[in-house]
C-alpha positions, 0 to 999 in steps of 0.5 A, a space after each residue: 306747624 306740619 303746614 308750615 313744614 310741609 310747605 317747605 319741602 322739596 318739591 320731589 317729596 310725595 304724599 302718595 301721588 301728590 307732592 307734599 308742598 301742594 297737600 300743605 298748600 290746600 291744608 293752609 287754605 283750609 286752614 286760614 278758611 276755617 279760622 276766618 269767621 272765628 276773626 270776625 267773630 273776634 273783631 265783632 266782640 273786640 268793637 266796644 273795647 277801648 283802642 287799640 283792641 278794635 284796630 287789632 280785631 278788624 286789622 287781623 280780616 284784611 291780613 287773613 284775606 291776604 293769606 288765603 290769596 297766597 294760599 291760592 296762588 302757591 296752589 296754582 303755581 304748584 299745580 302747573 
């Protein structure tokens, strides 16, 4: 929830040198890096469930690489 704050502030907010959207920024890539293999690993277990668990499980993987390209994009945008 402090990401999703942090990514909300103004962009005159500091956290020591650096603007405080752009540390929630890299905070939000870390974050949607750290919990991708815990997705595979959960669409891996999901495979043998009845539908429409599998579809779920797997469907979260391209979702989640969406989020680290927005991620990354808004760290580009921000570091200009």
């Amino acid at each position: 929830m402090l990401i999703g704050l942090g990514l909300l502030a103004p962009l005159s907010m500091k956290l020591g040198k650096v603007s405080l959207r752009l540390a929630s920024a890299y905070g939000s890539l870390a974050l949607f890096l750290a919990v991708f293999p815990a997705n595979i690993k959960m669409a891996i277990d999901w495979s043998s469930r009845e539908m429409p668990a599998p579809l779920i499980g797997y469907g979260r993987l391209p979702l989640q690489i969406g989020l680290l390209y927005w991620s990354w994009s808004l760290i580009k945008e921000l570091r200009k």
